[in-house]
Structure formats: structure tokens, C-alpha cells
Residue frames as qw, qx, qy, qz and C-alpha x, y, z in Angstrom:
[[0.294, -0.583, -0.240, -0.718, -17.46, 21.60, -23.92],
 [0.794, -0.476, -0.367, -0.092, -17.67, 19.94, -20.61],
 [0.462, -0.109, -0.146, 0.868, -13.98, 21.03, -19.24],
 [0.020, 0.435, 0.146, 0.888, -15.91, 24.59, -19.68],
 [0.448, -0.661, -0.229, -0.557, -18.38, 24.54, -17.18],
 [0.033, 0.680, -0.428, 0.594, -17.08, 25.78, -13.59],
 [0.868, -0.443, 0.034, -0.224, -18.40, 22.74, -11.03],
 [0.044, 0.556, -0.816, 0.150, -15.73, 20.89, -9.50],
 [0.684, 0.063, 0.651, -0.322, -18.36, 18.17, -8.26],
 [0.596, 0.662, -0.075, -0.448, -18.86, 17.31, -11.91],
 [0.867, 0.001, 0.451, 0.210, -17.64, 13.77, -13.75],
 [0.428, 0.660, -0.377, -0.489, -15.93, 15.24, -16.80],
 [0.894, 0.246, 0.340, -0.156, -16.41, 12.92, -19.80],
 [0.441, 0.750, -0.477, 0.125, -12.71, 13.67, -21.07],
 [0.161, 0.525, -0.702, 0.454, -11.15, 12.21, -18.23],
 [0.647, -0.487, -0.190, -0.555, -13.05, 9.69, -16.60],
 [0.716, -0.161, -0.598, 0.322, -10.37, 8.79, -14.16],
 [0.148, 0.403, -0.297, 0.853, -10.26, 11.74, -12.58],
 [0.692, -0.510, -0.036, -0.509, -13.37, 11.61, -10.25],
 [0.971, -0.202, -0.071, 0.111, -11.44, 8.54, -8.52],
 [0.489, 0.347, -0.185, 0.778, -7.95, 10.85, -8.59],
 [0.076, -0.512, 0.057, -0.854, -9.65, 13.25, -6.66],
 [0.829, -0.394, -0.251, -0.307, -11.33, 11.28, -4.33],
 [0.870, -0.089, -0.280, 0.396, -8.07, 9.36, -3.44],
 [0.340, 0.444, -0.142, 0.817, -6.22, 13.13, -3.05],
 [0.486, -0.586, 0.056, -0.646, -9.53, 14.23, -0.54],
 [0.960, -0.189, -0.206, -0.015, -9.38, 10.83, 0.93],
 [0.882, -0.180, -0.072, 0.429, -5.65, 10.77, 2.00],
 [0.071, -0.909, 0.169, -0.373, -4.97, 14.88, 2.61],
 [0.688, -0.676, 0.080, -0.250, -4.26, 13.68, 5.64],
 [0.986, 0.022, 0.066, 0.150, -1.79, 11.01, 5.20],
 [0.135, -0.604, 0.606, 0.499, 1.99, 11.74, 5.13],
 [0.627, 0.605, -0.433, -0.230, 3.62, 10.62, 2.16],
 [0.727, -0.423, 0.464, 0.278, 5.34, 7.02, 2.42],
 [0.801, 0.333, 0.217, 0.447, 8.41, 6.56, 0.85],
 [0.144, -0.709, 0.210, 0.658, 10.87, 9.48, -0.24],
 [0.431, 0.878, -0.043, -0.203, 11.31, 11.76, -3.01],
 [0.701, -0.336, 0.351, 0.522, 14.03, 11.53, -5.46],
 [0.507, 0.846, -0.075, -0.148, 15.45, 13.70, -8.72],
 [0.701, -0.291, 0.471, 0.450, 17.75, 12.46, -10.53],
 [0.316, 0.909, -0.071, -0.263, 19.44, 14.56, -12.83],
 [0.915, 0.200, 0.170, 0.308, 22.28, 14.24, -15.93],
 [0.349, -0.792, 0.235, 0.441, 25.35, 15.86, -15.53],
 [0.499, 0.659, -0.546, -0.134, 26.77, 15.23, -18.90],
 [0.338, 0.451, -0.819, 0.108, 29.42, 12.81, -17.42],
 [0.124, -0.073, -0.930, 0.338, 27.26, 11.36, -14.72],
 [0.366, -0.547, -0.597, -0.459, 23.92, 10.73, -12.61],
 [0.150, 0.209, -0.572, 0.779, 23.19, 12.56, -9.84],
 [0.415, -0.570, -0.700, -0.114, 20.42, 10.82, -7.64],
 [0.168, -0.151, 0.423, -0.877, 19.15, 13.26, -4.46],
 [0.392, -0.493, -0.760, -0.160, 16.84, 11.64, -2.18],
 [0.128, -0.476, 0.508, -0.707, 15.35, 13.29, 0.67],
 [0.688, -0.074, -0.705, 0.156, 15.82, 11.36, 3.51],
 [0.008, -0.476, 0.423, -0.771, 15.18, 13.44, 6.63],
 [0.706, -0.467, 0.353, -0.399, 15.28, 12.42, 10.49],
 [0.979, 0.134, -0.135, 0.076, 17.38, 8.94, 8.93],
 [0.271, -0.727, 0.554, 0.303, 21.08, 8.43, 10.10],
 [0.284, 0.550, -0.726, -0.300, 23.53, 7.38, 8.07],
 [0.381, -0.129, 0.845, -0.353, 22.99, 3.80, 9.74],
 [0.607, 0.379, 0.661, -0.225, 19.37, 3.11, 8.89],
 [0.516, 0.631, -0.417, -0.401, 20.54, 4.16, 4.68],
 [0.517, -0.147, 0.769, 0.345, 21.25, 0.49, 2.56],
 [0.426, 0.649, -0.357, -0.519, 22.23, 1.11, -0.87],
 [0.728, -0.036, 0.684, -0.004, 22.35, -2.37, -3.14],
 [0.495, 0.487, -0.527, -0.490, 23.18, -2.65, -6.59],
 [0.502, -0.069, 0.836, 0.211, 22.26, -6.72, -7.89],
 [0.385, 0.611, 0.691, -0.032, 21.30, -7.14, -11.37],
 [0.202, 0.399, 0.256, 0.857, 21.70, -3.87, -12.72],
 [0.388, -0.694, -0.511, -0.327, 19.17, -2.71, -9.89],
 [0.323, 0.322, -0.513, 0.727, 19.94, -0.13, -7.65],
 [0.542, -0.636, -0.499, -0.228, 17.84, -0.08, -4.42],
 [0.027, -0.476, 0.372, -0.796, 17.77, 2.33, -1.77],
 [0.553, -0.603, -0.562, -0.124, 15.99, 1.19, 1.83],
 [0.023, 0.438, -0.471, 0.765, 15.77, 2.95, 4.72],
 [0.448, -0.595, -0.487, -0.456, 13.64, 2.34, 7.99],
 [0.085, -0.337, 0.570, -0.744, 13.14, 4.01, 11.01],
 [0.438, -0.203, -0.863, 0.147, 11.98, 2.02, 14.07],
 [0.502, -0.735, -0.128, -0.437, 9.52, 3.07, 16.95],
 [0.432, 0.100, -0.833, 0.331, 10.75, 3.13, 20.20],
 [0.324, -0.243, -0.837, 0.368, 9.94, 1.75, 23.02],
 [0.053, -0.286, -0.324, 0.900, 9.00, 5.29, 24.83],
 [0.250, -0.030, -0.300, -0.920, 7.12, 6.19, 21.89],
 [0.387, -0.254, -0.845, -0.268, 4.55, 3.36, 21.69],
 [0.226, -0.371, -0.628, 0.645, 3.43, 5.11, 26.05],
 [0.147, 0.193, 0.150, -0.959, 2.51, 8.43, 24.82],
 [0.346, 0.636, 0.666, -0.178, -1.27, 9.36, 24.11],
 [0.091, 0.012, 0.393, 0.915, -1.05, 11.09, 20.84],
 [0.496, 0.536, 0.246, -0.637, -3.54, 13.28, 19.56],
 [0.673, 0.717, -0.070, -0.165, -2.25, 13.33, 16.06],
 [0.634, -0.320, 0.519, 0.476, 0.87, 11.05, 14.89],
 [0.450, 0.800, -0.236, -0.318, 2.43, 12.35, 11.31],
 [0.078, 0.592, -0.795, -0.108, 5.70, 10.46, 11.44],
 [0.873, 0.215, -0.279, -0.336, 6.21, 7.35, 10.08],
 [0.328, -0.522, 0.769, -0.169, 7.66, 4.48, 11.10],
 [0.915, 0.292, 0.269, -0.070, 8.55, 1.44, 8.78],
 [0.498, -0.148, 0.611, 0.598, 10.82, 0.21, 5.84],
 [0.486, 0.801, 0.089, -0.337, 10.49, 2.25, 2.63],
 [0.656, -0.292, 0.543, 0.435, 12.45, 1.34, -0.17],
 [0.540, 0.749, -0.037, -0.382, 13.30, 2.62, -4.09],
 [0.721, -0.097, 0.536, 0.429, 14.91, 1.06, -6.93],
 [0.344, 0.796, -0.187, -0.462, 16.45, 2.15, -10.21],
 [0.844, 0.515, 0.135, 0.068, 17.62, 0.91, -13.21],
 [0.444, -0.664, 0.447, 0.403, 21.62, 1.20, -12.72],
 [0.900, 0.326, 0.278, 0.074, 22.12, -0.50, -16.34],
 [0.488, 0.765, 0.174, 0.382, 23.91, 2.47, -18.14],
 [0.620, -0.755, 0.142, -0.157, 26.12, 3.21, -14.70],
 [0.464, 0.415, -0.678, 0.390, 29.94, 2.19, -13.96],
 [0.777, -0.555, -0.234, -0.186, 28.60, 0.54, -10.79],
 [0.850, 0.023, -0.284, 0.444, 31.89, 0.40, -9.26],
 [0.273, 0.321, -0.004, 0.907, 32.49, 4.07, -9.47],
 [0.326, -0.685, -0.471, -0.450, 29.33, 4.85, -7.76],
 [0.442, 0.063, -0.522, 0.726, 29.92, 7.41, -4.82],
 [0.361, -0.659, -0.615, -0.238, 27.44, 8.18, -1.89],
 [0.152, 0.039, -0.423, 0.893, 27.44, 10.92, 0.52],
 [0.427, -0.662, -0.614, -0.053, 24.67, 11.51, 3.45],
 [0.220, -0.128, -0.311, 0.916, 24.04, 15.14, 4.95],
 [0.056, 0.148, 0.388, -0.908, 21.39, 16.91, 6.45],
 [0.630, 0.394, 0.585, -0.326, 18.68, 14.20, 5.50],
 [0.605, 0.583, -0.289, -0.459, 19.94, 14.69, 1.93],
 [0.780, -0.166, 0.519, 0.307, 21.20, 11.26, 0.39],
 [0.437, 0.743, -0.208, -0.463, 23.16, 12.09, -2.63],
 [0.857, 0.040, 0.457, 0.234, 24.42, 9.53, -5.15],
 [0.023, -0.621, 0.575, 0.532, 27.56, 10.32, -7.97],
 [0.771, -0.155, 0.616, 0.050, 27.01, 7.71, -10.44],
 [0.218, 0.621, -0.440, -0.611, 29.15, 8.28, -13.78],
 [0.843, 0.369, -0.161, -0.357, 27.59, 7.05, -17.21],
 [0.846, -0.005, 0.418, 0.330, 29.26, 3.59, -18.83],
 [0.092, 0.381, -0.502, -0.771, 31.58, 4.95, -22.10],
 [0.797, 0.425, 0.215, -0.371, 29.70, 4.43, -24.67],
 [0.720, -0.035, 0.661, 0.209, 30.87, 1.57, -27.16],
 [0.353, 0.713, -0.156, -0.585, 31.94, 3.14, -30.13],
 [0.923, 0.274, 0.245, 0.113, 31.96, 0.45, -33.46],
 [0.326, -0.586, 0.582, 0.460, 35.07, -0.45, -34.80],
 [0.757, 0.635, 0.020, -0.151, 35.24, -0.45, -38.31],
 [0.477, -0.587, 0.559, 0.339, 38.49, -1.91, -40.33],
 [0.710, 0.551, -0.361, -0.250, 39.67, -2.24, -44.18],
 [0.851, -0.081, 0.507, 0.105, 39.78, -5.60, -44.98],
 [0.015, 0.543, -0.604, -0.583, 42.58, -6.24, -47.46],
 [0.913, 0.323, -0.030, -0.249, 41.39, -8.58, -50.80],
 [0.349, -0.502, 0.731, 0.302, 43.95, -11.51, -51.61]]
């Protein structure tokens, strides 16, 4: 009954994280996003990661696999020049951002990366799957 009535100011007693979701969303409008986006999608025979990764060269991309753990970092430095000017307003970021994944189920070997127009894209075909071997045993 409470989801029914039109206030947006308004605690709703279904959901009582949400006053503290919404806050944090007004609260940090403002804020780029750190980190980067990624979709990773199944191809039948493989995974295809897609990060976007724009304004990064190829350079500042390290890709690590230890563990079964794949980790992506990137980070872009300030320079020098920048650090003079008198911004009004500064969007861009400037740090290390980094993502991992779970590589477990992955032919890690096979894994093939390609970097264009801020896209990072990752190939990374499935393990075979392990199929049980069954055998008639003979009686003596």
C-alpha cells in the first residue's frame, strides 16, 4: 500500500534500503564513475569480455591471469602541465583502476586480446568439458 502513494521524499517500508540508495545516487550525480564497464558475453565456444577503456593506450592496459584470476589494470597518470591549470570543473580521472574475473572455466593459454578505439576486447575459449569415461569390466 505504501509503494502506492506518489511522494518520492517518502521511506517506503518495503525497501528500507532505498532511502540510503538514493541519497548516495543525489550525493555523487556529480562524480564520474571510477573504474570501467565490462559485458561479458557467451559465444557458445568462448567468452567474450568488452571493457570500455577510453583515452588509455595500449601501454597503460595489464592483463594478469594467477590463480585462475584474471585481472585487468589500467592507470592514467597526471601530468606535469596539468597539475598548473586553474580548473573550474575537473571530470577526468586520474589513478589505477583495476577488475578481476574468475578465469576458472577458460583455456588460459588460448586467451587473445585486442585494444581499439578505447575498446579492450578479450577472446577467451571455454575449457572442453570432461566427459566420464565409462568401461565394461569383464568378470573372471
Amino acid at each position: 500500500m505504501f509503494e502506492m502513494i506518489p511522494f518520492a521524499h517518502r521511506v517506503s517500508f518495503a525497501d528500507p534500503f532505498r532511502a540510503f540508495d538514493d541519497m548516495q545516487r543525489s550525493f555523487f550525480s556529480d562524480q564520474p564513475t571510477l573504474g570501467f564497464r565490462t559485458d561479458v558475453i557467451d559465444t557458445g565456444e568462448a567468452y567474450k569480455l568488452v571493457s570500455e577503456l577510453p583515452g588509455f593506450k595500449k601501454e597503460d592496459i595489464n592483463i594478469d591471469i594467477e590463480n585462475d584470476v584474471l585481472t585487468i589494470s589500467v592507470e592514467r597518470k597526471q601530468d606535469e602541465e596539468d597539475k598548473q591549470l586553474n580548473y573550474i570543473k575537473r571530470e577526468r580521472v586520474y589513478g589505477s583502476f583495476s577488475r578481476s574475473f574468475d578465469v576458472s572455466g577458460v583455456e588460459v593459454n588460448d586467451i587473445k586480446a585486442s585494444y581499439a578505439d578505447g575498446i579492450l576486447t578479450l577472446i577467451m575459449p571455454k575449457k572442453a568439458e570432461l566427459k566420464p569415461v565409462s568401461r565394461k569390466l569383464a568378470i573372471e
